[in-house]
C-alpha positions in Angstrom: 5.3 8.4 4.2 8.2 9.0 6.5 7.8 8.2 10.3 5.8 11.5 10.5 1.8 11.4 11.0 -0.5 12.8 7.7 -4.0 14.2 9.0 -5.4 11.4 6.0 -3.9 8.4 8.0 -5.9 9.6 11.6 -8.5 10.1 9.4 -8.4 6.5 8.3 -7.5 5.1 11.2 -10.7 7.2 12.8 -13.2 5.9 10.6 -11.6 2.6 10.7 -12.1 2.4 14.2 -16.0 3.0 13.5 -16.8 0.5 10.6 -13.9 -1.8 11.8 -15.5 -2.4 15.4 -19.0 -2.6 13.9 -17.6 -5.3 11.8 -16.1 -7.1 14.8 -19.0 -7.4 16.4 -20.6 -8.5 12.9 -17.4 -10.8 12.5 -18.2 -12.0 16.3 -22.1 -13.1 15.2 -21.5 -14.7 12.3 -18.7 -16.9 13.6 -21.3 -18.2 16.4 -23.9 -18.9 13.3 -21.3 -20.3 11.4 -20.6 -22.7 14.4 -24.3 -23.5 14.8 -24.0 -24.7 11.0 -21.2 -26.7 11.3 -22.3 -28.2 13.7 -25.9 -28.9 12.8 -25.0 -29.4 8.8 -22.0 -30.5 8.9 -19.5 -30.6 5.4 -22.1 -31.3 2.8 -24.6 -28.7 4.6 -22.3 -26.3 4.6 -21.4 -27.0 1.0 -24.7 -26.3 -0.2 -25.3 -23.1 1.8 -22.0 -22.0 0.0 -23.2 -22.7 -3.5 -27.0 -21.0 -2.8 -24.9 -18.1 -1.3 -22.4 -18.0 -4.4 -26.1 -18.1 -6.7 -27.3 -14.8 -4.6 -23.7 -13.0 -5.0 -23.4 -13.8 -8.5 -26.8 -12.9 -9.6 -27.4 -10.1 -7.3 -24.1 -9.0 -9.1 -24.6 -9.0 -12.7 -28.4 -7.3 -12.0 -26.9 -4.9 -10.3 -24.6 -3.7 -12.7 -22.7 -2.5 -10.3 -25.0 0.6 -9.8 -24.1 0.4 -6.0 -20.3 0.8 -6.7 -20.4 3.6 -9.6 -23.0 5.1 -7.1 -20.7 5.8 -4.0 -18.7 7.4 -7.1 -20.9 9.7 -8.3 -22.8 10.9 -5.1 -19.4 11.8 -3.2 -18.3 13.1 -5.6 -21.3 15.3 -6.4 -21.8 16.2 -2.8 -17.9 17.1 -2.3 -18.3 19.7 -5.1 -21.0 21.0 -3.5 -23.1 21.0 -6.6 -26.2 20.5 -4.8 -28.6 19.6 -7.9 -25.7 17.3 -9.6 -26.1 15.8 -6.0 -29.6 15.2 -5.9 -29.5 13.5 -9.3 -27.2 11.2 -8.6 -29.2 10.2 -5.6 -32.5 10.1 -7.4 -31.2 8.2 -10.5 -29.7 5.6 -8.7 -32.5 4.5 -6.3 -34.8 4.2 -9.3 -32.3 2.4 -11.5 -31.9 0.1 -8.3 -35.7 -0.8 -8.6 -35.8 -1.5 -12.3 -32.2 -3.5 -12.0 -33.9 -5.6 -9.2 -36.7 -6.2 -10.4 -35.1 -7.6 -13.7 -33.2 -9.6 -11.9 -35.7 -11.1 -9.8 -37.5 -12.0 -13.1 -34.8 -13.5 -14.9 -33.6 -16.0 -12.2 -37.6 -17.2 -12.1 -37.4 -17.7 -15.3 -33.8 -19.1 -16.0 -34.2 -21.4 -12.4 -33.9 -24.8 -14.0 -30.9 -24.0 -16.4 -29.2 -22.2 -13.6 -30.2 -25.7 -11.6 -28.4 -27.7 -14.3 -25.2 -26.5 -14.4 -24.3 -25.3 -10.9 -26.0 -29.1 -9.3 -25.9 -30.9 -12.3 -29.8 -31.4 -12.5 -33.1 -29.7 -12.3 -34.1 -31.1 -8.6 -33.0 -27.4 -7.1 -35.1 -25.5 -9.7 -37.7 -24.7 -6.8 -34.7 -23.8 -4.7 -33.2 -21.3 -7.5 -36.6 -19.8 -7.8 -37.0 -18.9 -4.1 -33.3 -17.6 -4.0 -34.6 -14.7 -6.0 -36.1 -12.9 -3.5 -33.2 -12.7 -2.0 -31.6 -11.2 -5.0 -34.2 -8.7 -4.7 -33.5 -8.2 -1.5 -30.0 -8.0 -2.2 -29.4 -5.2 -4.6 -32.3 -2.5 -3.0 -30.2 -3.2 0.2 -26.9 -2.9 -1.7 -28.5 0.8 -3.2 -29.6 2.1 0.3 -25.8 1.5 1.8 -24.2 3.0 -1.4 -26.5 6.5 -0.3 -25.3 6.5 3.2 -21.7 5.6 2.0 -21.6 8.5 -0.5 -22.7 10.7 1.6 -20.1 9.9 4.5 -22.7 8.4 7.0 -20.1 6.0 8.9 -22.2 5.8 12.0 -25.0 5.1 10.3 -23.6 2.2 8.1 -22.2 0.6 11.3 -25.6 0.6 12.8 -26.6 -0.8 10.1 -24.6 -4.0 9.6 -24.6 -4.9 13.3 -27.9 -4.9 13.9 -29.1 -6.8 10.6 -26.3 -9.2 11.0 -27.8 -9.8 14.4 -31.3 -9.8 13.6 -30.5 -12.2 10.5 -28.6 -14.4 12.7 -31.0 -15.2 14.6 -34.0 -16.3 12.5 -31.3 -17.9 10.2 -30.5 -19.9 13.1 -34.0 -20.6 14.3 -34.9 -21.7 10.8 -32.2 -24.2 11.2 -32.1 -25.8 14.3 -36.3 -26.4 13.4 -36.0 -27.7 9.8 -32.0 -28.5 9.2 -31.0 -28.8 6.2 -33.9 -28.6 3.8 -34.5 -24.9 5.8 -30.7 -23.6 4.4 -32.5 -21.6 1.5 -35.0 -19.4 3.4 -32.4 -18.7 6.0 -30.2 -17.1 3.4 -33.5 -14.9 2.2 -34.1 -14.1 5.4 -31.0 -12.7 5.6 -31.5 -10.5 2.6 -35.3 -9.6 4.0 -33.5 -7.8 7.5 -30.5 -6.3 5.7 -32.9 -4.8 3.4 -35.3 -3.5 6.4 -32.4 -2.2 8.4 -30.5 -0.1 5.5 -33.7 1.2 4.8 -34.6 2.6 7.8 -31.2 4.4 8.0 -31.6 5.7 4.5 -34.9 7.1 5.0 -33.7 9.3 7.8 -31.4 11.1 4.9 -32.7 14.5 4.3 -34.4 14.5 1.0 -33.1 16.5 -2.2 -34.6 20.2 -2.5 -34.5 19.7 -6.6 -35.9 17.1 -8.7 -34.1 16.0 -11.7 -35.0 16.6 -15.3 -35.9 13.5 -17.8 -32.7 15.0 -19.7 -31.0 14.8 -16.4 -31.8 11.8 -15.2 -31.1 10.0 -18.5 -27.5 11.5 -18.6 -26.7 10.8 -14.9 -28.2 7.1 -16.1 -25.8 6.4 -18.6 -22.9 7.3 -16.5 -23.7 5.1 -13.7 -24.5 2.1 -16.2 -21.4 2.7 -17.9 -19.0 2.5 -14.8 -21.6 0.0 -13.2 -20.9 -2.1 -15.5 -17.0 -2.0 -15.4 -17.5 -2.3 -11.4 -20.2 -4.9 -11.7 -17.6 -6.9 -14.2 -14.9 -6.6 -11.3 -17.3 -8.4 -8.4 -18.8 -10.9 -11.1 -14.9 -12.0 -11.2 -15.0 -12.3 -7.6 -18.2 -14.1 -7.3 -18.4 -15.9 -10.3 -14.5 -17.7 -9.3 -15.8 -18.5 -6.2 -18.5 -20.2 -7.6 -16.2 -21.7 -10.0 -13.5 -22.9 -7.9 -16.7 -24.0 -5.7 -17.9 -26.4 -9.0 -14.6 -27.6 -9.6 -13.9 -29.0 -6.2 -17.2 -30.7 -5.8 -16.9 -31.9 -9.4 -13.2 -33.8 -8.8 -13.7 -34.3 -5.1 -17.4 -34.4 -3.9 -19.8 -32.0 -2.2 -17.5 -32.7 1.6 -14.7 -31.1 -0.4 -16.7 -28.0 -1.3 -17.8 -27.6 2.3 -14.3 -27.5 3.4 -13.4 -25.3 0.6 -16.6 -22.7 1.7 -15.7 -23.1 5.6 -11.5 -21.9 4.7 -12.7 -19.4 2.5 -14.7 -17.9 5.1 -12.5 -17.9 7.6 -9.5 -17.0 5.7 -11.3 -14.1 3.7 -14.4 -12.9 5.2 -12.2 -11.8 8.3 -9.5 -10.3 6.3 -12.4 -8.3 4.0 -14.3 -7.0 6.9 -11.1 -5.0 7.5 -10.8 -4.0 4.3 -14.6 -2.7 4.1 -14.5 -1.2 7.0 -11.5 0.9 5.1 -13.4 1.7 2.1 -16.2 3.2 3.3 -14.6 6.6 4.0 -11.3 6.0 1.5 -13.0 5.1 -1.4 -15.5 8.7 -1.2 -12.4 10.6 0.1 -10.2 9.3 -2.6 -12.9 10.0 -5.3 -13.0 13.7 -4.1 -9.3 14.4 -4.5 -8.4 11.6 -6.9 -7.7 14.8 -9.9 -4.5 16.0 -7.6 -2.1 13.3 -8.6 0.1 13.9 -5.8 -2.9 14.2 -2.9 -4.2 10.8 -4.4 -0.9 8.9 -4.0 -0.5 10.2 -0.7 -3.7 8.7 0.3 -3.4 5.7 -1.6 0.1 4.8 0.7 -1.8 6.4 4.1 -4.3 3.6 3.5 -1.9 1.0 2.6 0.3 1.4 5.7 -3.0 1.4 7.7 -4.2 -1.7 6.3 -0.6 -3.4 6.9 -0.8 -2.3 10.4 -4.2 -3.8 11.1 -4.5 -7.0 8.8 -0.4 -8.2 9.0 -0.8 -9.2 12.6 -4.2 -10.8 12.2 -3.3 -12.4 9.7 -0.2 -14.0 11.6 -2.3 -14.8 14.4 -5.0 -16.5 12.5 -2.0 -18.4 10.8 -0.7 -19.7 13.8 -3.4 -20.7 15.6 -5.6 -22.3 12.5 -5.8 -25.8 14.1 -7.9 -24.4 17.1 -9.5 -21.7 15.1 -10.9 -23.9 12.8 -12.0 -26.5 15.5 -13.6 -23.9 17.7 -15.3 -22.1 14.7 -16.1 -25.0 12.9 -16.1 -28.8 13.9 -13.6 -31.6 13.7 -14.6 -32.7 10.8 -12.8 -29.7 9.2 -9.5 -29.9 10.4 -8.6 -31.0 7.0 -9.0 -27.5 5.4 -6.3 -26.0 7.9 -3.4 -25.9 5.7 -5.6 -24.7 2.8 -6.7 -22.1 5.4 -2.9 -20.9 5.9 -2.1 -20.4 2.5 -5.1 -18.3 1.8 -3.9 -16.1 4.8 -0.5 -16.5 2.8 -2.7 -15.1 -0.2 -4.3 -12.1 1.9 -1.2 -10.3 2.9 -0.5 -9.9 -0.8 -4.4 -8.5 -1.2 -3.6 -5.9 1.8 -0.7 -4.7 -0.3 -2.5 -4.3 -3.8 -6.2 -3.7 -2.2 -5.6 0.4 -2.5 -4.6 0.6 -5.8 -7.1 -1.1 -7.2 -9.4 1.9 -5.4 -7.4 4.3 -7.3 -8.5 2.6 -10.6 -11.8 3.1 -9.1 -11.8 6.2 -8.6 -10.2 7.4 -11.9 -12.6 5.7 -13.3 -9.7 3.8 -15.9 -12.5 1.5 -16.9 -10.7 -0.8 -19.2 -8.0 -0.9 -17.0 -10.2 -1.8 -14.4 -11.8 -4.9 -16.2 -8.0 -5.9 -17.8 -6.8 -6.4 -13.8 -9.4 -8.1 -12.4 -9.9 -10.5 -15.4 -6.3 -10.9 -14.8 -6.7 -12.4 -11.2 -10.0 -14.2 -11.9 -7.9 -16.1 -15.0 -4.5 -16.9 -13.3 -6.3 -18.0 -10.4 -8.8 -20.4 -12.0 -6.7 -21.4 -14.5 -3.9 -23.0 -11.6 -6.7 -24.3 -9.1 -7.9 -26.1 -12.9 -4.0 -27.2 -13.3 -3.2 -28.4 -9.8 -6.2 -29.4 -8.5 -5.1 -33.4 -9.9 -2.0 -33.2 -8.1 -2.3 -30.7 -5.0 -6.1 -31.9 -4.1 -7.8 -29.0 -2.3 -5.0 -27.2 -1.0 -4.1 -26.5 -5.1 -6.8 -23.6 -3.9 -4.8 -21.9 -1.7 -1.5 -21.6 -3.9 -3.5 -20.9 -6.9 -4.8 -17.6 -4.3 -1.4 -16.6 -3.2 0.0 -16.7 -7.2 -2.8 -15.0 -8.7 -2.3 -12.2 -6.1 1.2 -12.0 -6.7 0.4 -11.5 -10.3 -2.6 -8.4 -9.6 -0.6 -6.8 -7.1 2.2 -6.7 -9.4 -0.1 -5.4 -12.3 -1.6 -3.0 -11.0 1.8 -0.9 -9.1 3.3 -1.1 -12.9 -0.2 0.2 -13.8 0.0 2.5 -10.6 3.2 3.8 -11.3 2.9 4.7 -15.0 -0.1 6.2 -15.4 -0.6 7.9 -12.0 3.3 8.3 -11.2 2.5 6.0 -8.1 5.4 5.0 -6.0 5.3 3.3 -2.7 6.8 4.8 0.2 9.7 2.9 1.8 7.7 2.5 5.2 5.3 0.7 2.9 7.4 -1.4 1.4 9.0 -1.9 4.3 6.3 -2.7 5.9 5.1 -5.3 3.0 8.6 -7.0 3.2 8.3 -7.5 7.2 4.5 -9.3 6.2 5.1 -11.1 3.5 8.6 -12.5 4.8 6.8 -13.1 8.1 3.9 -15.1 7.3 6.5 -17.2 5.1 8.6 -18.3 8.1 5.6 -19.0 10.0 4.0 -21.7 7.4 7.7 -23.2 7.2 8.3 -23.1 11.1 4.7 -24.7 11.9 5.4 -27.2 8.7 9.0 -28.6 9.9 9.2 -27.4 13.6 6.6 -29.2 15.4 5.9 -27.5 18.7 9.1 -25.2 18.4 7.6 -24.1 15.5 4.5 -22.7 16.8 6.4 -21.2 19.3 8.3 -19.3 17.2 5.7 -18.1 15.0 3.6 -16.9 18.2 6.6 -14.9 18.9 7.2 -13.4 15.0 3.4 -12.8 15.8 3.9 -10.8 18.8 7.2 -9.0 17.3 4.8 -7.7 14.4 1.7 -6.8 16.0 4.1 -4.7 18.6 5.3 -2.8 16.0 2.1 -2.1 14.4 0.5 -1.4 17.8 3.2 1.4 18.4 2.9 2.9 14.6 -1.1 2.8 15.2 -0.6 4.7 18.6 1.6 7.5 16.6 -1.1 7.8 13.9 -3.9 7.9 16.4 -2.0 11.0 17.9 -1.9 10.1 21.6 1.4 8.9 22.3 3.2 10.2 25.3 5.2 12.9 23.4 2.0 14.9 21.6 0.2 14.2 25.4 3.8 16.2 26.9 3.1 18.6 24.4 -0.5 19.5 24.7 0.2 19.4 28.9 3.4 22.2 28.5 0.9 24.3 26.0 -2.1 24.3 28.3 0.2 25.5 31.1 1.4 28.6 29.3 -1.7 29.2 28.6 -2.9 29.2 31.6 0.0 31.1 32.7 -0.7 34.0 30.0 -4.0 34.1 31.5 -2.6 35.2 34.6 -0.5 37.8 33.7 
């Protein structure tokens, strides 16, 4: 893209602007719960709320089978061919697969409690624990089904609704449960959770209007097999995500104790959970608008560099921000007693610019549904990274985390343009790279700066910090299509008009 304006990047930034501020104000309530727990729990507490959350993900994940993700695929891209029986279904398939998936899932974390107890603790005494988690994997995977609907369908509103007020309403009671019983109350506040995600979504998914056809068996079976297959590949990709996590989670509080993990689960929230809510918010309309066009090559990779210059624009001077100011963040989100996950913090941050860069292409896998490809990549990351936080953890200590994330990023992000660019004829623009070079080489000189500069240091990086996010504020102004010259313009047109009208 040149320094001209596609209609796809006002598009993005429009719907950005939707699902980005709904996930402000979702960032905004989970920060103040977060602080609550911090406070309250403290390391260890916080620890354990990670590891029950990484059970939830993980299992909610592989039940799934990624039914939610091969959903969005299938409905938008039924609905954008106007096919209005293929469209209905798609929609009818996947809400009952959903049920029977759940369900399954539910069942097989009963049963499997005191295994799954064994080797994420190290002992049985969390059975009871395990077992009630499964709700919340119920819970988990009906919600994730009724988000995928309004998400294939294009409802952006309606998803923002959504997440705000069951964050909120979560929130709350998670905190209540809390503050009343402490620590031994961490478990039912994260089913809770589940419980009002799953009430909210539904009641925005019911107001969908309901298909006019109903599907044959034939159908249905057909339209079954397609979502499992991609599901799977899909499901496969998150199970990387979660499963790591968990990973890296067991590996820390193996070598280092369950403080360690906590500190680990506080930087990785901070560090990731802010950069991903950006990157959601961005993938609710790309991922459906690149799914509808992703058979013109050349319309495809257009949008694929729209969305990575929009990403670049948002996330780079976030991320410098948060960089620069971890010391306080983490003391003002957190407690004192995690100051010593700052520098960890920083090269996850480090680690995120790199996911900004590569976060698009691995949508246009996605969406050309290059399932073996897909799995290859992602197995990729999930081995590179493990494999150095394994390697360096003896001599780095819990910081090895944070490098192991920015290599292993460097290595998918590298895959997958040479995958990209041979099989799809991908090339990014030179605003892009441009743009990558100005972040990447940016968020260097502020770790080194703050490292070896003392207060001069942190001076200069607020200033790189300003530099950037000045430069993205003006490019984001241009996309948005109200910068002085197109308002001069629309001014001059409305006065011919009006002075056509009277002659």
């Amino acid at each position: 893209m040149t320094s001209g304006v596609s209609a796809s990047s006002t598009r993005i930034l429009r719907s950005t602007a939707i699902i980005g501020g709904s996930n402000a104000l979702v960032a905004v309530i989970r920060i103040a719960q977060m602080k609550v727990f911090a406070v309250l729990l403290g390391p260890v507490g916080v620890g354990l709320l990670g590891l029950y959350q990484s059970v939830v993900s993980t299992v909610s994940t592989i039940g799934g089978l990624g039914i939610s993700s091969s959903g969005v695929r299938q409905i938008s891209e039924a609905s954008s061919s106007q096919d209005e029986r293929a469209a209905a279904t798609a929609r009818f398939t996947m809400q009952r697969l959903t049920l029977v998936v759940a369900s399954a899932s539910t069942a097989a974390l009963i049963v499997l409690r005191r295994p799954v107890s064994s080797w994420v603790f190290g002992n049985v005494q969390y059975a009871g624990t395990i077992g009630l988690l499964s709700i919340g994997v119920l819970f988990t995977i009906v919600s994730s089904s009724q988000l995928t609907l309004l998400n294939g369908l294009s409802r952006v509103h309606d998803i923002a609704r959504a997440n705000v007020l069951g964050t909120a309403a979560s929130a709350t009671i998670a905190v209540l449960l809390v503050l009343r019983w402490g620590q031994s109350a961490v478990a039912f506040a994260i089913v809770s959770a589940t419980l009002v995600g799953f009430i909210c979504s539904w009641w925005f998914a019911r107001r969908v209007p309901g298909a006019q056809w109903t599907p044959s068996f034939a159908e249905v079976r057909a339209e079954s097999l397609s979502l499992i297959r991609l599901g799977v590949a899909f499901m496969s990709a998150g199970l990387m995500m979660s499963a790591t996590l968990l990973v890296a989670k067991i590996i820390l509080l193996d070598r280092f104790g369950m403080a360690s993990a906590g500190h680990f689960q506080a930087a990785w929230g901070f560090a990731i959970f802010y950069i991903d809510f950006i990157l959601q918010a961005m993938g609710v309309d790309f991922y459906p608008h690149l799914t509808s066009c992703v058979h013109d090559r050349k319309a495809a990779n257009q949008l694929v560099n729209d969305q990575t210059e929009v990403a670049l624009l948002l996330g780079a001077p976030l991320i410098l921000g948060m960089m620069t100011s971890a010391p306080i963040l983490m003391r003002l989100f957190y407690s004192t007693e995690f100051g010593a996950a700052t520098e960890l913090v920083r090269w996850l941050l480090l680690g995120s610019i790199l996911k900004l860069v590569s976060w698009p292409l691995g949508y246009l896998i996605m969406a050309r549904a290059w399932v073996k490809i897909f799995l290859f990549v992602e197995t990729l990351w999930a081995s590179v990274y493990v494999g150095l936080l394994m390697a360096g953890a003896p001599y780095f200590g819990i910081d090895s985390a944070g490098y192991a994330f920015c290599a292993s990023y460097l290595v998918y992000g590298s895959a997958l343009y040479l995958i990209a660019n041979r099989l799809n004829a991908f090339v990014w623009t030179s605003t892009n790279a441009r743009l990558a070079v100005i972040a990447i080489v940016s968020g260097v000189a502020v770790m080194g700066f703050i490292a070896y500069a003392g207060w001069v240091g942190y001076l200069a990086s607020g200033l790189i910090t300003l530099g950037v996010g000045l430069h993205a504020l003006r490019r984001l102004h241009n996309i948005a299509g109200d910068h002085p010259g197109r308002r001069l313009a629309r001014a001059v047109r409305r006065l011919d008009a009006l002075r056509q009208a009277r002659v």
